[in-house]
C-alpha positions as CSV (number, residue, x, y, z in Angstrom):
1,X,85.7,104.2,136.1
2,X,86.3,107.1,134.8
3,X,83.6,109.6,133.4
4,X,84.9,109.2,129.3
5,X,87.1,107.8,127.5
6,X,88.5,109.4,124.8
7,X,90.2,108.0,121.4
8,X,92.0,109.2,118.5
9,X,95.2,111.0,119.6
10,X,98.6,110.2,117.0
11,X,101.1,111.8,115.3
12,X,101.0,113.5,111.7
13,X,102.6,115.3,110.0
14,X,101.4,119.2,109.7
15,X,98.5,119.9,107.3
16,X,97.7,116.7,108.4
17,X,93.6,115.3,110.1
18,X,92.6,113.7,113.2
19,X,89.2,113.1,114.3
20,X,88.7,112.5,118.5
21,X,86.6,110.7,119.9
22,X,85.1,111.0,124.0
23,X,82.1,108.5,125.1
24,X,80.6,108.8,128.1
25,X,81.2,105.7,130.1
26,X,78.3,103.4,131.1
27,X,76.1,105.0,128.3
28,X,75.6,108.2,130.9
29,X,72.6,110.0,129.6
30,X,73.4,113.3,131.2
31,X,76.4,113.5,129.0
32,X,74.0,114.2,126.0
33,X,72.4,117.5,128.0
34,X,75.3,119.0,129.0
35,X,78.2,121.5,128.1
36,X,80.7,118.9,126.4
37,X,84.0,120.4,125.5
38,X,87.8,119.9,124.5
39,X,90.8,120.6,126.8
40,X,94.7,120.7,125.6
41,X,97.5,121.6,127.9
42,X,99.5,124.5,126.7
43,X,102.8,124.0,126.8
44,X,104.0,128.2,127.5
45,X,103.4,130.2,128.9
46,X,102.2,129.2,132.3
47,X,100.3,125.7,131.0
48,X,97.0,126.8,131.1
49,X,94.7,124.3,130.3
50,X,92.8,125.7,126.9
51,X,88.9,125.5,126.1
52,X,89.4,124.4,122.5
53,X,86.1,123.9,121.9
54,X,82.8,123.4,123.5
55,X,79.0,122.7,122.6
56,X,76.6,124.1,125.1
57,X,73.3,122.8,126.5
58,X,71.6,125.1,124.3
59,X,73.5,123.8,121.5
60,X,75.6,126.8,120.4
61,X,79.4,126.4,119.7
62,X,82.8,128.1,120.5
63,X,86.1,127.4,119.4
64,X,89.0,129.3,120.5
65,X,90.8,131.7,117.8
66,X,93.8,129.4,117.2
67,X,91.4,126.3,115.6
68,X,88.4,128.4,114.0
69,X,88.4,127.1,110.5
70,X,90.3,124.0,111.2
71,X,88.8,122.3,114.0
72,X,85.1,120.9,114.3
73,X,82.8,119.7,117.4
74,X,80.0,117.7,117.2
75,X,77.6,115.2,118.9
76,X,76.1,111.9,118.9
77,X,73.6,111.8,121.5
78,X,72.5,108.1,120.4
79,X,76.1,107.0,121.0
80,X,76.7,109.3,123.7
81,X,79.7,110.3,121.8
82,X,81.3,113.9,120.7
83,X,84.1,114.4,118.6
84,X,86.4,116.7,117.4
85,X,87.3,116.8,113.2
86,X,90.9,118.2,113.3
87,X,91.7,119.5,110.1
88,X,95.1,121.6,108.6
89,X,97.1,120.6,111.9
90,X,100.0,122.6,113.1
91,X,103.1,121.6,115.2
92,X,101.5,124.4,118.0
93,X,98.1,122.3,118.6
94,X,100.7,119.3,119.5
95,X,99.1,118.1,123.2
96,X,97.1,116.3,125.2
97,X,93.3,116.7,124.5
98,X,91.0,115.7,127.2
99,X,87.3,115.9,126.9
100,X,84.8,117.0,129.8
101,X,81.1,117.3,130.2
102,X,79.0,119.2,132.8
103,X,75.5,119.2,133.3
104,X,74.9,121.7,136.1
105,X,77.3,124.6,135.6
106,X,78.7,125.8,132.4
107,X,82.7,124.6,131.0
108,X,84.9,127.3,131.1
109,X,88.4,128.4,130.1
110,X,91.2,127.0,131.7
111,X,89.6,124.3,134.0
112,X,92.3,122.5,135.7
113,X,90.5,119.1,136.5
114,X,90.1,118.5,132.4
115,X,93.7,118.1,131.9
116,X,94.7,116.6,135.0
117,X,92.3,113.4,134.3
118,X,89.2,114.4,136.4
119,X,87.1,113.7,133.6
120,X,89.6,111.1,131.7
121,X,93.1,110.5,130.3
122,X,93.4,112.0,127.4
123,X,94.7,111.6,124.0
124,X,97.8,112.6,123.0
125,X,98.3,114.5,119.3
126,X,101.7,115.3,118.2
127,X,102.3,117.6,115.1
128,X,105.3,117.4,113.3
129,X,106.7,119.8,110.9
């Protein structure tokens, strides 16, 4: 099983919303005291697999330049669920957004195993212009 499963993914047009959705499977209460973050695969150059967002343990957030003002992270520890609010979408945030949690070390940039399905699928959003 793996560790979420995330929800939400589609295609819109640009200026368009989606909201994501990643829940820790079998209700795993170390999701909700963790970093929890959002992956996408770049497509160029060299596919690095981009932090889009995360919440940290000590409950600050980061987004990266591209989504600030657009995009929004947040919890709900009760569900063991965090989303993302994807507002004023753009053809470039087209991708597969994966979601990852760790509770002993700290998310960071460019983390392979988020995008290649360590943590889950992922959801696919397409952007059209």
């Amino acid at each position: 099983e793996a560790p979420v499963v995330e929800s939400g993914g589609g295609s819109v047009q640009a200026g368009g919303s989606l909201r994501l959705s990643c829940t820790a499977s079998g209700w795993d209460s170390t999701f909700d005291d963790s970093d929890i973050g959002w992956y996408r695969q770049l497509q160029a150059p060299g596919n690095k697999c981009e932090l889009v967002s995360v919440i940290r343990r000590n409950g600050s957030i980061a987004y990266v330049d591209s989504v600030k003002g657009r995009f929004a992270i947040s919890q709900d520890n009760a569900k063991h669920t965090a989303y993302l609010q994807m507002d004023s979408l753009k053809p470039e945030d087209t991708a597969v957004y994966s979601c990852a949690y760790e509770k002993g070390d700290s998310l960071i940039d460019d983390d392979p195993r988020a995008c290649f399905g360590y943590w889950g699928q992922g959801t696919q959003v397409t952007v059209s212009s």
